[in-house]
C-alpha positions as CSV (number, residue, x, y, z in Angstrom):
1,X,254.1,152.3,114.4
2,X,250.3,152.9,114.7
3,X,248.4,156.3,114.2
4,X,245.6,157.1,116.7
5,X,242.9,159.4,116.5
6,X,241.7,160.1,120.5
7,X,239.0,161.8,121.4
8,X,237.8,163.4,124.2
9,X,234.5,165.1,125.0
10,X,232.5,167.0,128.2
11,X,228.9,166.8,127.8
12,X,226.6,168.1,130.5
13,X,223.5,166.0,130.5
14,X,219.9,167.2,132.3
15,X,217.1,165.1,133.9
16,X,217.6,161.2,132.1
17,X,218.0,157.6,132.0
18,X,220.6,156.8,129.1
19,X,221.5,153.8,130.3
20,X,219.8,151.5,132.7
21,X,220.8,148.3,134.8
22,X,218.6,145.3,135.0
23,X,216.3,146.9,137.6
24,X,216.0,150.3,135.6
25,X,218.2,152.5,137.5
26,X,220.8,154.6,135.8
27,X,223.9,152.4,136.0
28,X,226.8,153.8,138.2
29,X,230.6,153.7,138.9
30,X,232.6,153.9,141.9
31,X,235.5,156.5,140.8
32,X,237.8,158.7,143.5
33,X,235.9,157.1,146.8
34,X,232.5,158.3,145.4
35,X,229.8,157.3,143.2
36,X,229.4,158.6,139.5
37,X,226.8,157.6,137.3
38,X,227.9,155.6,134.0
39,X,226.9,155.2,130.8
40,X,228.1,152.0,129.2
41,X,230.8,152.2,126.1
42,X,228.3,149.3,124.5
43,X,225.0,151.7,124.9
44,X,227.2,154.7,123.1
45,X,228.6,153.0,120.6
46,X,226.0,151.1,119.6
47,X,223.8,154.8,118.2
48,X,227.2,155.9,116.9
49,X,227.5,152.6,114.5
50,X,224.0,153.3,113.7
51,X,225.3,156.9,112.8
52,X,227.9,155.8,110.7
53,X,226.1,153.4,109.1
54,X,223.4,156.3,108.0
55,X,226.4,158.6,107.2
56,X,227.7,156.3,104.7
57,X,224.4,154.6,103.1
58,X,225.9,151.1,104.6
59,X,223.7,149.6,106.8
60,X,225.0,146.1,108.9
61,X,222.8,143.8,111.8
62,X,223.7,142.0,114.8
63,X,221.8,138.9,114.7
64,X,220.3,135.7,115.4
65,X,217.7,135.8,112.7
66,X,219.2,135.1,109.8
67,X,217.5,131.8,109.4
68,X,214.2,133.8,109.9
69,X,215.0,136.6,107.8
70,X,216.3,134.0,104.8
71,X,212.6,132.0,105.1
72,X,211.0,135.2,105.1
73,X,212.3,136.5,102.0
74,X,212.2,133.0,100.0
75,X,208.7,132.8,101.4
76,X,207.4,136.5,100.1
77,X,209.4,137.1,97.2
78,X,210.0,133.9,96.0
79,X,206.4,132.0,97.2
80,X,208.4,128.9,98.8
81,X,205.9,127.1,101.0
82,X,206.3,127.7,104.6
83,X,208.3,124.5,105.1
84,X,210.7,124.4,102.4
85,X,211.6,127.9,103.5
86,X,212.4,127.3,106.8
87,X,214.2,124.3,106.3
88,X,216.5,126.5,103.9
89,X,217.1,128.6,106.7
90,X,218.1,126.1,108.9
91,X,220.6,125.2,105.8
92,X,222.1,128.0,105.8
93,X,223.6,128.2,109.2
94,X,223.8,124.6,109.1
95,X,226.5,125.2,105.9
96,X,228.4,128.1,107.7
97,X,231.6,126.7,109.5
98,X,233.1,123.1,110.0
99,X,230.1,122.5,112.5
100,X,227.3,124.8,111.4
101,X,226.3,127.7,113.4
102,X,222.7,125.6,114.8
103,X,219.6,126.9,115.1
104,X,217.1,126.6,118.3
105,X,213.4,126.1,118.0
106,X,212.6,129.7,117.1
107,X,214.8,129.2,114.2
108,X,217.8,131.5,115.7
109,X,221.0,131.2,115.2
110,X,223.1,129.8,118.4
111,X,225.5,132.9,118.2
112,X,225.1,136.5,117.4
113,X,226.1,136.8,113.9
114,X,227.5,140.4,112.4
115,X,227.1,141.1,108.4
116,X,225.6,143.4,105.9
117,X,221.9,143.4,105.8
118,X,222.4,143.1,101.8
119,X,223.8,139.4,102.9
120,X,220.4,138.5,103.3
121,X,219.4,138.9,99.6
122,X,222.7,137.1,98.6
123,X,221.8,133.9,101.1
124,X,218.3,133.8,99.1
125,X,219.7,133.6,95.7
126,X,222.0,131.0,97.1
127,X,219.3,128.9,98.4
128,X,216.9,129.9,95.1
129,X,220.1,128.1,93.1
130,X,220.1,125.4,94.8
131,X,216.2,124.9,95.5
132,X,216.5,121.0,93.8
133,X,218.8,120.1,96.4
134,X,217.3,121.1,99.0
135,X,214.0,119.9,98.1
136,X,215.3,116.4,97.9
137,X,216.9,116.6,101.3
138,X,213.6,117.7,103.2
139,X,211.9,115.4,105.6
140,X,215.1,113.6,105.9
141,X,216.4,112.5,109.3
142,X,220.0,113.7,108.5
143,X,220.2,115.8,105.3
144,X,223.7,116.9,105.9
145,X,224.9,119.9,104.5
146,X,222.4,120.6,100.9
147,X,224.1,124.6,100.6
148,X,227.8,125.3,99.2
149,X,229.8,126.2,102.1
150,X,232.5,128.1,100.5
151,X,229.2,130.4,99.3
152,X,227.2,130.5,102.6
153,X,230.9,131.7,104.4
154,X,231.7,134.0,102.2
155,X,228.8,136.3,102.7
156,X,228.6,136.1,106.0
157,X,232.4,137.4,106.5
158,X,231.8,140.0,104.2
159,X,232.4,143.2,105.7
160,X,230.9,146.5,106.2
161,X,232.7,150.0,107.3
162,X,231.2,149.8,110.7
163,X,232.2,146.4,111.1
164,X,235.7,147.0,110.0
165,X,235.4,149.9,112.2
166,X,234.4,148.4,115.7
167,X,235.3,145.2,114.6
168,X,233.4,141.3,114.9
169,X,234.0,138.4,117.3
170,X,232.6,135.2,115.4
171,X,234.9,132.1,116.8
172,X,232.9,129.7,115.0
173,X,233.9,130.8,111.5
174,X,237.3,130.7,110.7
175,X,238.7,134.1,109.4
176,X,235.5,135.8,110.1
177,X,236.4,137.1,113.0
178,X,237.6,141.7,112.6
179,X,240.0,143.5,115.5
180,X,238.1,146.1,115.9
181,X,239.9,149.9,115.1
182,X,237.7,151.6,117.4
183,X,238.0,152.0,121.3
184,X,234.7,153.6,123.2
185,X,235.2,154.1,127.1
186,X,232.5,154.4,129.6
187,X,231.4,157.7,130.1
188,X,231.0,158.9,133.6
189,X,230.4,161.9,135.7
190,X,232.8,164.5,136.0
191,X,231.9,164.7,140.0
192,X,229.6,162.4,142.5
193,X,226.4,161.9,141.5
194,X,223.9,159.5,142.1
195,X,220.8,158.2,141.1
196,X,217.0,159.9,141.5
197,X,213.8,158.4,142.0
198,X,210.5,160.3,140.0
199,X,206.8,159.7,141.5
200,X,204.7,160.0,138.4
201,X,200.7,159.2,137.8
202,X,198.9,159.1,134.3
203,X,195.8,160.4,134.5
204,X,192.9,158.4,132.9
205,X,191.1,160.8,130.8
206,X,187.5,159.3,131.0
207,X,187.2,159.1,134.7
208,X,183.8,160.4,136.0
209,X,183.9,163.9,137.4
210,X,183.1,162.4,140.7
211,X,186.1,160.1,140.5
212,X,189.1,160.9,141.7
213,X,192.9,158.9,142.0
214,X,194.9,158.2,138.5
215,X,195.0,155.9,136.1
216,X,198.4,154.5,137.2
217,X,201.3,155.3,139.4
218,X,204.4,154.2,139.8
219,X,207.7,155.5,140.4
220,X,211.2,155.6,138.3
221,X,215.0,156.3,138.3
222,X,216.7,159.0,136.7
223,X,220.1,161.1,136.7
224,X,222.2,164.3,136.0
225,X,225.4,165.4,135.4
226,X,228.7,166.6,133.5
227,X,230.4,163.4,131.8
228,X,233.8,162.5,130.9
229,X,233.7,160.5,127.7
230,X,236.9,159.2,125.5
231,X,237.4,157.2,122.4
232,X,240.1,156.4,120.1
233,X,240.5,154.9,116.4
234,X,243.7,153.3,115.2
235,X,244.2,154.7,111.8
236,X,246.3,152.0,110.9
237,X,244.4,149.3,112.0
238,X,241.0,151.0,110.2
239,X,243.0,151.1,106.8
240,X,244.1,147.8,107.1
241,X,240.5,146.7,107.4
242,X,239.4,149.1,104.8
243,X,242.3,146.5,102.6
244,X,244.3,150.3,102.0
245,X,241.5,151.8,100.5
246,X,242.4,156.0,102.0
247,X,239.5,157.8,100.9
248,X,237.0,155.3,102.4
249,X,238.7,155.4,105.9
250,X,239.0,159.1,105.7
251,X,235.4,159.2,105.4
252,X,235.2,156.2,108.2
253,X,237.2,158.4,110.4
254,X,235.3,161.7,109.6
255,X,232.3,159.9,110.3
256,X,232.6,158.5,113.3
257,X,234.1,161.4,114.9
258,X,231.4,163.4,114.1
259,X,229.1,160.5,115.5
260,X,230.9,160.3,118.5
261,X,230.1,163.6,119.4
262,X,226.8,164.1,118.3
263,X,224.8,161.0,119.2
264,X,222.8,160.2,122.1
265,X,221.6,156.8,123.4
266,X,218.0,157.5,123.0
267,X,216.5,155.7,126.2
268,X,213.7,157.1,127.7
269,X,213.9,159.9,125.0
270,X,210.2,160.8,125.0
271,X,210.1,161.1,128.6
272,X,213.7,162.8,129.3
273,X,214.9,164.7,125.2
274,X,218.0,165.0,127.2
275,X,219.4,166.4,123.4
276,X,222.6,167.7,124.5
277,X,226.3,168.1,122.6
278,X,229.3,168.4,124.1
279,X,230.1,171.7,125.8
280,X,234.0,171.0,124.8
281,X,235.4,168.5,122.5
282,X,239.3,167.5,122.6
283,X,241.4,165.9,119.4
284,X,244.0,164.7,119.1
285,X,246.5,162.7,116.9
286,X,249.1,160.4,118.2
287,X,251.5,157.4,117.4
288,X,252.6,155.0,119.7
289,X,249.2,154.6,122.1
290,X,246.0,156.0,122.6
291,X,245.8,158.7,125.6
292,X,243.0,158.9,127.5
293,X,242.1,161.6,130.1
294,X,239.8,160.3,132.1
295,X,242.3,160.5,135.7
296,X,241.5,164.4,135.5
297,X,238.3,163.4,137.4
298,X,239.9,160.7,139.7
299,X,239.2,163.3,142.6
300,X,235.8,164.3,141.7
301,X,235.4,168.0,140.4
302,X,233.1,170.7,142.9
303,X,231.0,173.3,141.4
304,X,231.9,176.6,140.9
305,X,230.9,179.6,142.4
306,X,227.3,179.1,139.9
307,X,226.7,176.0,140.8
308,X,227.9,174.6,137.7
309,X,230.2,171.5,137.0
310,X,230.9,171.9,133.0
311,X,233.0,175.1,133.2
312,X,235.3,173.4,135.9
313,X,235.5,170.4,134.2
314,X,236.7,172.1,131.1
315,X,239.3,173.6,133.3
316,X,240.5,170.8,134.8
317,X,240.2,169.0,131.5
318,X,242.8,171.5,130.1
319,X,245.0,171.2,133.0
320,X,245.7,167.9,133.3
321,X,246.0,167.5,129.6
322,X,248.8,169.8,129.7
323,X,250.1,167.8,132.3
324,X,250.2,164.7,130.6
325,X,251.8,166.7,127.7
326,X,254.4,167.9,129.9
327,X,255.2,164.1,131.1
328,X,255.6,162.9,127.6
329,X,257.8,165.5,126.3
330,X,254.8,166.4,123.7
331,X,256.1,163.3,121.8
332,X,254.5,161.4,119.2
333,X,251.5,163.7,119.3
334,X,251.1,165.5,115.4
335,X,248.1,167.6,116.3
336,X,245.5,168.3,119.2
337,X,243.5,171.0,119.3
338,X,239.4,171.9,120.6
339,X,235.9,173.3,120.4
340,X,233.9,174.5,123.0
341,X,231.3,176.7,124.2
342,X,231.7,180.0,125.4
343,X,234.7,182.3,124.6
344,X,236.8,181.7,127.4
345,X,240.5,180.6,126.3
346,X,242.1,177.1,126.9
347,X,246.0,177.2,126.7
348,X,248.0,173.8,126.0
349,X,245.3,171.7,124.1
350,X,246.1,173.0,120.5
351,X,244.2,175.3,118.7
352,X,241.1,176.6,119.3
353,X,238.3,175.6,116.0
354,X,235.0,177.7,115.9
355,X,233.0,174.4,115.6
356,X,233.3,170.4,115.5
357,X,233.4,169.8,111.4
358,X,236.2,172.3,111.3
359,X,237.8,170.1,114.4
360,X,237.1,166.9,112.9
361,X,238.6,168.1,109.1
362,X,242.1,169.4,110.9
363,X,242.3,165.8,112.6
364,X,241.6,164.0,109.8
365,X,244.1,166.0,107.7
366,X,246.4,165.7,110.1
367,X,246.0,161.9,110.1
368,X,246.0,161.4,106.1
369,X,247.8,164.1,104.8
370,X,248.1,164.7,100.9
371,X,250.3,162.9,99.1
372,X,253.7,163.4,100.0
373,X,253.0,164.6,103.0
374,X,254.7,163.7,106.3
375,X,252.3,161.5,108.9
């Protein structure tokens, strides 16, 4: 049976634009017969791999370049001439599966590819040991494959801890492909809320005195509001990528919970610094499934008597969660507990920690527990 680390999290968010749809607007849901706005689970978790991969000194990149990147390096470290570079680029995607990956006239690959940015210094000294071959094979109409396949493959399935973390879709290689451990919902408002507009000028500072008007004007979207947002990591599955290795998805886990709560998509960050944390975070430990608690806010929460929507989401956050535990019998759940702001005290969502490390450690524990312990 599978261990799950869920997590749950209210963040009120001011004046922003974390995530916008192809026109620019804040994107939205349609939730409990009113609109919410949304902020997509790709947007979040893409600044929360970036996190992790800080975190743990293990950087990875989604990309097409490869090709590029590979002719760059062989170019400027290795002083290949322009051609003969870029034709081992094309040679190396060209070796990668049982039909090559292709390249397009920029020189990217066809797919998105998903590997440690170290695997581009390994590609080079594949292609720098086999420079004779592929010398011989350039200008040729059909040079077949000039790179060792098994070699070329290799690196590129190698993996990372964020990739074995949120996992890789790469059909075109056999056994490259990672089920990711990781599970990030779209956030959304706690309560209706919809987009703004923003009439803005710049001013142009060398205008005449005599001359009035701006520089430019224009107009733009942003939006406000509590959100709901829930993720969850198979334990299991993480230390079955991480080939059993405890202490590295301990520190996986740690990591990314602390990301999770933490990080910000960082759109329009110079015009918004909408830096906020989460005014309650909620963790919890289960087997069997993951448990989200996102219907709390199917019927969308109303201020309070301050106007606020945080406090009564926390509330109702805490309500239904004891609900829910109430439904299941409290089964197959090992720990839950929170952190939040303020004093006030939440009954039936575990114990109350003075801040998120001390959160995240009791989860954690919880979920690898010293040996001889029981999970």
């Amino acid at each position: 049976m599978s261990l799950f680390l869920d997590l749950s999290a209210i963040q009120s968010v001011p004046a922003a634009n974390l995530n916008r749809d192809d026109l620019g607007s804040p994107k939205t849901v349609r939730y409990g017969n009113v609109t919410r706005i949304r902020v997509s689970s790709q947007s979040w978790k893409r600044v929360i791999r970036l996190g992790v991969e800080e975190d743990l000194g293990e950087k990875a990149a989604r990309t097409r370049l490869v090709p590029v990147k590979v002719k760059a390096a062989l170019q400027d470290k290795a002083g290949w001439p322009a051609e003969l570079a870029a034709f081992a680029g094309a040679q190396v995607a060209a070796s990668a599966g049982k039909k090559g990956l292709g390249t397009e006239k920029a020189g990217h690959t066809s797919v998105l590819l998903f590997l440690p940015e170290s695997g581009i210094d390994e590609l080079v000294t594949v292609c720098l040991d086999n420079r004779e071959s592929l010398e011989k094979g350039l200008g040729k109409k059909s040079p077949g494959v000039l790179l060792p396949a098994d070699e070329i493959e290799e690196i590129l399935k190698r993996r990372t801890a964020s990739i074995s973390l949120l996992g890789r879709m790469l059909a075109e290689l056999p056994g490259a492909n990672v089920d990711g451990a990781a599970q990030v919902a779209h956030a959304f408002t706690t309560h209706a809320s919809e987009p703004q507009r923003d009439y803005f000028t710049a001013v142009d500072d060398w205008l005449g005195e005599s001359e009035t008007g701006s520089g430019h004007l224009d107009t733009a979207e942003f939006s406000a509001g509590v959100f709901y947002r829930f993720a969850s990591v198979n334990v299991t599955d993480l230390l079955k990528n991480l080939e059993g290795d405890e202490k590295a998805a301990r520190t996986v886990l740690a990591s990314f919970a602390d990301q999770f709560l933490m990080s910000l998509p960082q759109a329009k960050r110079t015009s918004t610094a909408a830096h906020t944390v989460p005014d309650l975070a909620y963790l919890a430990v289960r087997s069997q499934r993951p448990l989200s608690l996102a219907g709390a806010f199917e019927a969308p929460v109303t201020a309070d008597t301050t106007g606020g929507f945080s406090t009564p989401s926390i509330n109702k956050l805490a309500a239904y969660a004891c609900d829910l535990n109430r439904l299941t019998g409290n089964r197959n759940r090992t720990f839950h507990g929170h952190a939040r702001t303020g004093t006030g005290e939440l009954n039936g969502i575990g114990d109350a920690h003075d801040s998120f490390p001390a959160l995240i450690d009791a989860a954690v524990e919880t979920a690898f527990p010293p040996a001889g312990g029981e999970k």
